[in-house]
DOLUM-975303 format. One record per residue (C-alpha): residue in three letters; x, y, z. Coordinates in steps of 0.05 Angstrom, whole numbers, padded with zeros to 5 digits, always signed. Example, Ala and Ser with C-alpha at 12.3 -4.5 7.8 and 13.67 -1.06 7.14 Angstrom:
residues 2
[ALA; [+00246; -00090; +00156]];
[SER; [+00273; -00021; +00143]];
This chain:
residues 447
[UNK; [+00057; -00364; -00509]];
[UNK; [+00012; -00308; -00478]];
[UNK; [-00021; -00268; -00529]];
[UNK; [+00007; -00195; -00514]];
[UNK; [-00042; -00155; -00564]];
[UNK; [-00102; -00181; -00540]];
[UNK; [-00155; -00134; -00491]];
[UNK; [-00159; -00142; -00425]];
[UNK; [-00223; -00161; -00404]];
[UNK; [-00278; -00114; -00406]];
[UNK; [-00292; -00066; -00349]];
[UNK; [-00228; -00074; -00324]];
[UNK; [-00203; -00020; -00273]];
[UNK; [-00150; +00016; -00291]];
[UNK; [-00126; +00070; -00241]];
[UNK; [-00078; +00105; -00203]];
[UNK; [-00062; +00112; -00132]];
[UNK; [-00041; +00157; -00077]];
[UNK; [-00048; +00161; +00000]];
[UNK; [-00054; +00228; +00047]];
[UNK; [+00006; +00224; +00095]];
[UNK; [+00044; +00224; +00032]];
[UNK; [+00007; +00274; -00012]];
[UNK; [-00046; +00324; +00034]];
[UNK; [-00006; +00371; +00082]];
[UNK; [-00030; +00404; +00135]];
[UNK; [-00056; +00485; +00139]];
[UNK; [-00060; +00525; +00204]];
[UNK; [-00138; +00519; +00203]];
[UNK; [-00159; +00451; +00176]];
[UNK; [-00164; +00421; +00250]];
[UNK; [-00127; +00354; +00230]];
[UNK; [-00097; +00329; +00295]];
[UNK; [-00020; +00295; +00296]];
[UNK; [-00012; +00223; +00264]];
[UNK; [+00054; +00180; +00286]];
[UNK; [+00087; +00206; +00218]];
[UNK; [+00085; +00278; +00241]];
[UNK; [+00121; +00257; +00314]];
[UNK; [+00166; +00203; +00283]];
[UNK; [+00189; +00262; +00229]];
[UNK; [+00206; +00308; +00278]];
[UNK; [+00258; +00261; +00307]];
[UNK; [+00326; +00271; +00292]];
[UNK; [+00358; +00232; +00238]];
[UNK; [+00288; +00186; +00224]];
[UNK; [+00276; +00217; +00158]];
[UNK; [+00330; +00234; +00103]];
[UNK; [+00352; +00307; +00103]];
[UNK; [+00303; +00320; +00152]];
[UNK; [+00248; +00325; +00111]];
[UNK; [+00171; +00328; +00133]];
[UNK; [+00110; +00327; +00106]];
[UNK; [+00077; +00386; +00131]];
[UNK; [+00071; +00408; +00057]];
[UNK; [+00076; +00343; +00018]];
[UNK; [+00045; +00352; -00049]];
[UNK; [-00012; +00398; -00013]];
[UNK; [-00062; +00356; -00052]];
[UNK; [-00118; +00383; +00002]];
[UNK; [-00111; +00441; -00032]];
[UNK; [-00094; +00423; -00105]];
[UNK; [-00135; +00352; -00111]];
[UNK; [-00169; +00382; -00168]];
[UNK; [-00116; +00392; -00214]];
[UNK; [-00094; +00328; -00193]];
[UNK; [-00159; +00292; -00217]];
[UNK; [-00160; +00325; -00278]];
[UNK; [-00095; +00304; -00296]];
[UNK; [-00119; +00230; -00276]];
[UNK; [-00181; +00234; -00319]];
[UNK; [-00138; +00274; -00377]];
[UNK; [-00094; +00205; -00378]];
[UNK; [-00159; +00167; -00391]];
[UNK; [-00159; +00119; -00314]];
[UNK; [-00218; +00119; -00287]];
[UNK; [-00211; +00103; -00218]];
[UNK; [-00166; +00130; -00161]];
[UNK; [-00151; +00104; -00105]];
[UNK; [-00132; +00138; -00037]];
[UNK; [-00132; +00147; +00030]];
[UNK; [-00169; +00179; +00092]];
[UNK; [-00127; +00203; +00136]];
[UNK; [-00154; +00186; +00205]];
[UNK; [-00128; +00241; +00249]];
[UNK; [-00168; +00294; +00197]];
[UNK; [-00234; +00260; +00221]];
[UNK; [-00212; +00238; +00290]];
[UNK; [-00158; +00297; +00311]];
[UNK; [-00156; +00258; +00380]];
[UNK; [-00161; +00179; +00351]];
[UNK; [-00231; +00176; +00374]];
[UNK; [-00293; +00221; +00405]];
[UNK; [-00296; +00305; +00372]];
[UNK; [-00295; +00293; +00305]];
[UNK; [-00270; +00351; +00252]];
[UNK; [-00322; +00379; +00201]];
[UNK; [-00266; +00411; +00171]];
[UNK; [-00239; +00345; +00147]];
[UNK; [-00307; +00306; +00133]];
[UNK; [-00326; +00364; +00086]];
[UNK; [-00251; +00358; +00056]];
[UNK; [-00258; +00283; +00037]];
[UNK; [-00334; +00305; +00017]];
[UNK; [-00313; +00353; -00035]];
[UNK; [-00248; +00297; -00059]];
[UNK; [-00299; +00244; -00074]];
[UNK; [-00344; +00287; -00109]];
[UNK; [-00300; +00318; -00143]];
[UNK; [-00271; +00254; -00170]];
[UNK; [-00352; +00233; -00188]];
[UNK; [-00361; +00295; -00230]];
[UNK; [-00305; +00271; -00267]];
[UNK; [-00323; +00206; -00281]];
[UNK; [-00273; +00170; -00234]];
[UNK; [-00288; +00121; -00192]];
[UNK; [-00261; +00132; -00120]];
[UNK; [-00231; +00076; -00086]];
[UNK; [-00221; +00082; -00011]];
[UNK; [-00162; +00061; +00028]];
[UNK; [-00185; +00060; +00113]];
[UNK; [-00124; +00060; +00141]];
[UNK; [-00045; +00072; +00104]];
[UNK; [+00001; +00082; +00162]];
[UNK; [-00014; +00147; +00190]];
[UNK; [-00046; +00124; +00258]];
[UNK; [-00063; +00186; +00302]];
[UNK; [-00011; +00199; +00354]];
[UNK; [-00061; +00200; +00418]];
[UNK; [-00073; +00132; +00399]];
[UNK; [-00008; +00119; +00394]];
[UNK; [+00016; +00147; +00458]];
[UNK; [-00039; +00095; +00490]];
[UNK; [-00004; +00037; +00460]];
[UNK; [-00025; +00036; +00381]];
[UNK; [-00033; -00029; +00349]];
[UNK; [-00003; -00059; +00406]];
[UNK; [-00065; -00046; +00454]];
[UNK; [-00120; -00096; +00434]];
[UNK; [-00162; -00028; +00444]];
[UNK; [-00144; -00002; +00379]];
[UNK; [-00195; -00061; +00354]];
[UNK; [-00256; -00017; +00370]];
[UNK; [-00216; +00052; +00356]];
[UNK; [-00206; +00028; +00287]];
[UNK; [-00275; +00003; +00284]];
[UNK; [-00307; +00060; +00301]];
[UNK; [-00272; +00106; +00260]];
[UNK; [-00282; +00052; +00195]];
[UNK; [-00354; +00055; +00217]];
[UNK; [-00362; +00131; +00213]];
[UNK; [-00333; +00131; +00140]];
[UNK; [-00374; +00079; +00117]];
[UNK; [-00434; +00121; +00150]];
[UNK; [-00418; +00187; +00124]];
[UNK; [-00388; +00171; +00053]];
[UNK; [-00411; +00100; +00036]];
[UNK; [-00467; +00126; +00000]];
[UNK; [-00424; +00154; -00057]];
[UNK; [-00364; +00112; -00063]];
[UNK; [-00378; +00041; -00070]];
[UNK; [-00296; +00002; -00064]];
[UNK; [-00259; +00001; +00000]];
[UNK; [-00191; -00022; +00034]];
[UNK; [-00190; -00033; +00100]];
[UNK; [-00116; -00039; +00107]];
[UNK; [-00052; -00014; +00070]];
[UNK; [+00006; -00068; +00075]];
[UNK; [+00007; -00092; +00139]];
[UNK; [+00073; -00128; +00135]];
[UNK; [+00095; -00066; +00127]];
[UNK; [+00078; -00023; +00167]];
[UNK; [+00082; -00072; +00229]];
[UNK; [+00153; -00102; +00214]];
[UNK; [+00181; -00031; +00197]];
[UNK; [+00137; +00003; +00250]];
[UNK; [+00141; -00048; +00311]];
[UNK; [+00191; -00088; +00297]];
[UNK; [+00257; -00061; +00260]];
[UNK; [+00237; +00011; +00283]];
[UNK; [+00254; +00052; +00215]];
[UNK; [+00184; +00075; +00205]];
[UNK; [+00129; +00100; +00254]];
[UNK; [+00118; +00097; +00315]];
[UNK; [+00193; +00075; +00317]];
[UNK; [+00188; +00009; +00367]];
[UNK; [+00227; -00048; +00361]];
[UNK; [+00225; -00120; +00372]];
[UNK; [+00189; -00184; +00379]];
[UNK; [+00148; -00163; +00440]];
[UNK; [+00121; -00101; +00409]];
[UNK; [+00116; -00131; +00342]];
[UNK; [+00071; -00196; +00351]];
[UNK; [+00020; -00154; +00389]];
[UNK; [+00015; -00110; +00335]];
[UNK; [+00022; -00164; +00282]];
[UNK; [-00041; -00204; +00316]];
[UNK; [-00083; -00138; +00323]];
[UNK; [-00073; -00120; +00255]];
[UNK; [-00099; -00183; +00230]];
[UNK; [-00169; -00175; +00271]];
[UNK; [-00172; -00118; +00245]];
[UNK; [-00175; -00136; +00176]];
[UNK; [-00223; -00198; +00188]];
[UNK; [-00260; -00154; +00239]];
[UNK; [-00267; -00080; +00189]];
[UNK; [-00275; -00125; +00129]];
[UNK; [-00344; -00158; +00174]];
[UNK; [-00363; -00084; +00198]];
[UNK; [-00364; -00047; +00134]];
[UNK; [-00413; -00108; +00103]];
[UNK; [-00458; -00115; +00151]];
[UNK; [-00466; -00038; +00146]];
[UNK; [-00470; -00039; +00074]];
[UNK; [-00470; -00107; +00036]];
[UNK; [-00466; -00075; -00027]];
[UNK; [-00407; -00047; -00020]];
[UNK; [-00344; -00081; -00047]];
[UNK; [-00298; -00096; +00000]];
[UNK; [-00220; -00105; +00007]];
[UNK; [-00157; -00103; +00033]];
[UNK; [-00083; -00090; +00011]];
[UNK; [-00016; -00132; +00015]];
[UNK; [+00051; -00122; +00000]];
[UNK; [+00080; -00180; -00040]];
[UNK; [+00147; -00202; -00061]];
[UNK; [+00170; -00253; -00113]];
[UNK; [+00216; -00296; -00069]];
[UNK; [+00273; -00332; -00099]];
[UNK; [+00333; -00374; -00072]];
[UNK; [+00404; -00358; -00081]];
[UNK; [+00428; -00414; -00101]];
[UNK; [+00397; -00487; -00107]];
[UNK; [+00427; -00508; -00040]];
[UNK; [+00374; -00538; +00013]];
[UNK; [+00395; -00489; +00063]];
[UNK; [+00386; -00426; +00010]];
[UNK; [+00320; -00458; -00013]];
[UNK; [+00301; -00466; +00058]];
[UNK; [+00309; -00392; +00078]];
[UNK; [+00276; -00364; +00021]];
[UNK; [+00212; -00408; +00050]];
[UNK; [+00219; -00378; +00114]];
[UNK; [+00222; -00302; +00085]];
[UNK; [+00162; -00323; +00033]];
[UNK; [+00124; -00343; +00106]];
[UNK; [+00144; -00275; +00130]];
[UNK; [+00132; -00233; +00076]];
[UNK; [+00078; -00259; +00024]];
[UNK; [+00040; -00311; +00083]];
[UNK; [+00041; -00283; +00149]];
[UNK; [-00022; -00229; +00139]];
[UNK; [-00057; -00264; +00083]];
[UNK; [-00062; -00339; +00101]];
[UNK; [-00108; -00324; +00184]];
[UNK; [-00151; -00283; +00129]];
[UNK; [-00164; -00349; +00089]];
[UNK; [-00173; -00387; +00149]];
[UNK; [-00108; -00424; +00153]];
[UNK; [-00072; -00398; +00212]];
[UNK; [-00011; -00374; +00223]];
[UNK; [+00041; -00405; +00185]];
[UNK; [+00089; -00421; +00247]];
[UNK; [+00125; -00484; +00215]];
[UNK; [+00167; -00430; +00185]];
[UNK; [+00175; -00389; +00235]];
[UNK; [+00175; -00415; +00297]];
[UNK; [+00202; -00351; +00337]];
[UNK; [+00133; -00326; +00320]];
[UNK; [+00094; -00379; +00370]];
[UNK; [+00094; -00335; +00422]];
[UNK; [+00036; -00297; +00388]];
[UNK; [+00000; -00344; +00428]];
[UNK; [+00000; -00301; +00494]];
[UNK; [-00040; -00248; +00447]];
[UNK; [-00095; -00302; +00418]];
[UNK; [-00154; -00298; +00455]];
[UNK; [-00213; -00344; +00452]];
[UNK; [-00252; -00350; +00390]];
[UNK; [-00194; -00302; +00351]];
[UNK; [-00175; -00360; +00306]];
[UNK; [-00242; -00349; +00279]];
[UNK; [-00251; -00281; +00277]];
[UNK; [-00179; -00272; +00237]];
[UNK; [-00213; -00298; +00174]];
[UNK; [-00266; -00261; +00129]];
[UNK; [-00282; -00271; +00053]];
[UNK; [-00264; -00203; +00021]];
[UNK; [-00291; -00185; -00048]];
[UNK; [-00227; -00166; -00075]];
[UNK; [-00149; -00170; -00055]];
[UNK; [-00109; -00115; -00067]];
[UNK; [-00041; -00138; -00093]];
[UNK; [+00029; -00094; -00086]];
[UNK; [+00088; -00123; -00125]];
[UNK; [+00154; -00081; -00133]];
[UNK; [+00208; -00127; -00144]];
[UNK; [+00238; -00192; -00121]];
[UNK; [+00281; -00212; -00061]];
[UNK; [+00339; -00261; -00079]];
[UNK; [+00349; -00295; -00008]];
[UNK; [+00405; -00341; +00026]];
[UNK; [+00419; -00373; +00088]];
[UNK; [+00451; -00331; +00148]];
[UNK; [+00461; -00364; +00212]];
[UNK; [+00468; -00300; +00239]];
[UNK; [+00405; -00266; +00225]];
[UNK; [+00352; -00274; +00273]];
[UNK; [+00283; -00304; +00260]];
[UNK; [+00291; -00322; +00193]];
[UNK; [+00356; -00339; +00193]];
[UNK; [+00362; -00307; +00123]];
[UNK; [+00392; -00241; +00090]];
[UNK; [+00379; -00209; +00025]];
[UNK; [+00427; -00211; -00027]];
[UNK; [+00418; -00138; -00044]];
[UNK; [+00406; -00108; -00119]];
[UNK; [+00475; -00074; -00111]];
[UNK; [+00514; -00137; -00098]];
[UNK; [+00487; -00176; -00157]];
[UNK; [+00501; -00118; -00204]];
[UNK; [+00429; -00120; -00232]];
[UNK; [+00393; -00047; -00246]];
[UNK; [+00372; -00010; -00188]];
[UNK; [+00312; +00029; -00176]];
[UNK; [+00314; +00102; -00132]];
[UNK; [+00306; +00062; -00079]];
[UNK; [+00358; +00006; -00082]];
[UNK; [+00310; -00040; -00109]];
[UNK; [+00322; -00088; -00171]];
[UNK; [+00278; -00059; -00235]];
[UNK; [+00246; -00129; -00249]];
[UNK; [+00171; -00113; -00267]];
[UNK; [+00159; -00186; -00284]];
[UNK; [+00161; -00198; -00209]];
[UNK; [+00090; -00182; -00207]];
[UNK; [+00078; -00240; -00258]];
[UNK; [+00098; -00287; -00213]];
[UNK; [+00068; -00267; -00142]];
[UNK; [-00006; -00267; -00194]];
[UNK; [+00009; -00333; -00212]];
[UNK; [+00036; -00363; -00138]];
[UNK; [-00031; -00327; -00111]];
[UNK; [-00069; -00363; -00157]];
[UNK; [-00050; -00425; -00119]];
[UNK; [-00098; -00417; -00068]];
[UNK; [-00168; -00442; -00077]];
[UNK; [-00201; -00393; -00024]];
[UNK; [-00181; -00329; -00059]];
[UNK; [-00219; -00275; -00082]];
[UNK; [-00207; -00237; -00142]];
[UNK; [-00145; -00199; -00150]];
[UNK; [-00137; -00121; -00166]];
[UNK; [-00077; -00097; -00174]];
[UNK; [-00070; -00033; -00121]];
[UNK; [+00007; -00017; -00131]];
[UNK; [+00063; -00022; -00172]];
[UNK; [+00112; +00029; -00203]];
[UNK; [+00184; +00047; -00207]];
[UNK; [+00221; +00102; -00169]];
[UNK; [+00267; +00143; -00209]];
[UNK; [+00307; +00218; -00195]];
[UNK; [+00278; +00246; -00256]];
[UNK; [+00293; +00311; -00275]];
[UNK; [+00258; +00369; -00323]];
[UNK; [+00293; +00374; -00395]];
[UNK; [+00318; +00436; -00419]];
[UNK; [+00248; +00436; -00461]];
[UNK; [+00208; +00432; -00391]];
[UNK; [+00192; +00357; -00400]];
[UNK; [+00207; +00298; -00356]];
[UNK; [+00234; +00240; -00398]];
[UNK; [+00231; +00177; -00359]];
[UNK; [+00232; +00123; -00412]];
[UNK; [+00252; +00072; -00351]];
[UNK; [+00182; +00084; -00324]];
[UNK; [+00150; +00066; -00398]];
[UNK; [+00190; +00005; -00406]];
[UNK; [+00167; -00018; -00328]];
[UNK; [+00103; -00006; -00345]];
[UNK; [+00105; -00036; -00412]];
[UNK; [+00129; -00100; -00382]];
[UNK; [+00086; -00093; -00319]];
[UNK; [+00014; -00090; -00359]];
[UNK; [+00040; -00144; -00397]];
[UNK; [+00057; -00189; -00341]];
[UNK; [-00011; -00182; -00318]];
[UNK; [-00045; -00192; -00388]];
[UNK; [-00009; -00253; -00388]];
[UNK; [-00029; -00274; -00317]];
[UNK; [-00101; -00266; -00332]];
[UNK; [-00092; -00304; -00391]];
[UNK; [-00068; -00363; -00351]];
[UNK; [-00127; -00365; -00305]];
[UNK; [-00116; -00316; -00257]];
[UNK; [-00177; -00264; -00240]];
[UNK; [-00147; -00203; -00234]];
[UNK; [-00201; -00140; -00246]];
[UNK; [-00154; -00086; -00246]];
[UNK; [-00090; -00048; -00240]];
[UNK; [-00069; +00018; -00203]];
[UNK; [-00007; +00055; -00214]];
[UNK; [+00040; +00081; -00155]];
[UNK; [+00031; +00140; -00156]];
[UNK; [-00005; +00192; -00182]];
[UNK; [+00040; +00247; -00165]];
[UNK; [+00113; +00244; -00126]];
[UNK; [+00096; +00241; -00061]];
[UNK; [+00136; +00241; +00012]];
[UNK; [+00168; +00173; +00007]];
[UNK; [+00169; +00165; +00080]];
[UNK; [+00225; +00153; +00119]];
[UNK; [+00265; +00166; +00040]];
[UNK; [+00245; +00231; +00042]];
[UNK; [+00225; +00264; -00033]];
[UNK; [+00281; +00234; -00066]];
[UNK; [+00251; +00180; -00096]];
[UNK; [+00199; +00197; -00150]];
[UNK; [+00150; +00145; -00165]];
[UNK; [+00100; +00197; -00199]];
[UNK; [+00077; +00196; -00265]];
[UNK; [+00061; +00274; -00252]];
[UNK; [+00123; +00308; -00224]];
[UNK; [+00114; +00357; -00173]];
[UNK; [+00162; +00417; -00159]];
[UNK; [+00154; +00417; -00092]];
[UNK; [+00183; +00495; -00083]];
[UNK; [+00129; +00516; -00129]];
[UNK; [+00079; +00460; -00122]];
[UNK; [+00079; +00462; -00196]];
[UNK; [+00050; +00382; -00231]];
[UNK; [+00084; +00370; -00296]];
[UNK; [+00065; +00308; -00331]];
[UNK; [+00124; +00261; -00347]];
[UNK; [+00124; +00221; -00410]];
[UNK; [+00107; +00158; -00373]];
[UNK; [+00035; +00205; -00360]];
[UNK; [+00032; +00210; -00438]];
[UNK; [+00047; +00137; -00448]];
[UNK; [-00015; +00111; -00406]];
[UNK; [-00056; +00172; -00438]];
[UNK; [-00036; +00139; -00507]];
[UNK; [-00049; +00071; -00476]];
[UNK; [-00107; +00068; -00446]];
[UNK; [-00146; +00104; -00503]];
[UNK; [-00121; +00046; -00543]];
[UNK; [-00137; -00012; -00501]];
């Protein structure tokens, strides 16, 4: 049995994490052009209640109340995001002072306090000129990308030493491209295995880019991962869940290691060939120093002959009568436990950090002006286990960052869902730390 009270290892990085579609905002004068989050919100009926995020947290202007509350609850690293359009407000060419001396002042800001920024490239917010020229669906945006990644790396590589190229792709291509309920808003196979193969260039291709511009730079990229389990024992529910593991946990990361696509599982997804050019089996691959891993929950899958592609549904949270998170997820922290330990079954991998995991909640401010969220504690409590545990079974996992920071614009949920462990009140844009905040204060002067 796993030894729960012993340390992690030493100079492990602890952190927490944000991204700047969800958290910056926009003013009249910063110069940021429009991303495909700021066209896709403006459509009716895309986001819940019609919500935006023109305001967000307005982090560009209060990021440094927000670091001192991250260095007040002892992490020491945070990661976030550049948001493209703020440096590039037309994708590519004129680029905006305004918004390189923003992300200037962030990172130093976040120096002077001791924390260690960690830089995510790219999470979702693709500018919309771009976008109206095809997006990831134009083999073009394989030189936009680089040449924005390139400029970053130029102008702030000097001071900030970790970087992601990517934030979930599986994400943001099958909700994006291919089911349509996130930005841009396309749909189907044709726009989605374009995007799909571009996306994993890019990562391969960035990943290549920002080392041969700086080698001593440490180098990464993020997936979404789910714990995938059968419904029942039956071949044909076993079989299914394989084919949503292939979509969800193998489809991105295995062309990184070097192993291809994994079409025995999904078949449909052989027409990617019209989109592989010569030489691109090669270039998919690339030996990060790090893989950032993002564990939520589990999916408990069965066989549906009427599904396409997968032939597979999800047999949702609600149906099994298991807890449910704000966002109709199941609250089962110990999923992350065993995507660690399934990773760890590849020989080719590089270290693991953990980039995301958390719990969304509606929490609400007490009649004393605090924000109990004991739920939070407990999923944390089991989640930093999990890990401990992991790493004492062999797998090399250097650190762990909390979603989020702050609530944040949950997207296409709107600001429902709360995943913060500092809650905002978004009419004043006032940050009160929750008790989950205290908790990892109290914790992480301990460990």
């Amino acid at each position: 049995m796993a030894d729960f009270s012993s340390p992690f290892p030493p100079n492990f990085y602890w952190g927490a994490s944000s991204s700047a579609y969800q958290t910056e905002g926009v003013s009249p004068y910063d110069g940021k052009g429009l991303s495909i989050w700021d066209d896709f919100a403006k459509q009716k009926g895309k986001i819940k209640h019609g919500q935006h995020a023109r305001e967000a947290t307005k982090f560009i202007k209060h990021y440094r109340q927000d670091i001192h509350l991250l260095k007040w609850m002892n992490f020491g690293n945070f990661r976030f995001s550049i948001a493209w359009s703020r440096i590039f407000p037309e994708g590519i060419g004129k680029i905006n002072q305004t918004g390189v001396d923003f992300y200037h002042r962030l990172i130093d800001s976040c120096l002077n306090q001791g924390i260690e920024p960690w830089i995510t490239l790219y999470h979702w917010d693709l500018p919309l000129v771009l976008e109206e020229k095809g997006g990831w669906v134009n083999r073009e945006v394989l030189d936009w990308f680089a040449d924005y990644a390139a400029f970053c790396i130029r102008e702030f590589g000097d001071k900030v030493k970790h970087w992601m190229v990517l934030n979930e792709p599986t994400a943001f291509t099958g909700l994006g491209y291919f089911m349509g309920i996130h930005a841009p808003g396309k749909k189907g196979l044709k726009n989605f295995l374009p995007a799909m193969h571009h996306t994993i260039l890019a990562q391969a291709e960035v990943g290549r880019l920002i080392k041969s511009m700086n080698s001593n730079l440490s180098v990464g990229t993020t997936f979404s991962f789910s714990q995938v389990v059968a419904f029942t024992e039956k071949q044909k529910d076993i079989r299914a869940a394989q084919r949503v593991d292939a979509l969800l946990n193998r489809l991105f990361l295995e062309p990184l290691l070097g192993l291809g696509y994994p079409l025995e599982e999904l078949r449909d997804f052989s027409k990617v060939e019209r989109y592989v050019k010569v030489d691109d089996e090669q270039k998919m691959a690339f030996d990060y120093d790090f893989i950032g891993v993002q564990n939520y929950s589990r999916e408990i899958i069965k066989s549906s002959i009427w599904m396409p592609i997968v032939k597979a549904k999800l047999v949702t949270a609600e149906k099994r009568k298991v807890e449910r998170t704000a966002m109709d997820w199941e609250n089962y922290p110990q999923a992350l436990y065993h995507v660690l330990k399934d990773l760890k079954a590849y020989p080719n991998l590089p270290p693991l950090v953990v980039t995301e995991t958390g719990i969304a909640l509606e929490d609400k401010v007490s009649n004393e002006g605090t924000i109990p969220d004991q739920k939070r504690i407990a999923f944390y409590k089991r989640s930093t286990s999990c890990v401990r545990k992991a790493i004492q079974e062999g797998v090399d996992v250097r650190g762990y960052f909390a979603w989020s920071l702050t609530d944040n614009f949950e997207w296409a949920e709107g600001y429902r869902p709360r995943f913060g462990l500092v809650h905002i009140e978004y009419d004043k844009q006032k940050r009160v730390p929750k008790d989950s905040a205290f908790w990892f204060k109290n914790f992480l002067s301990a460990d």
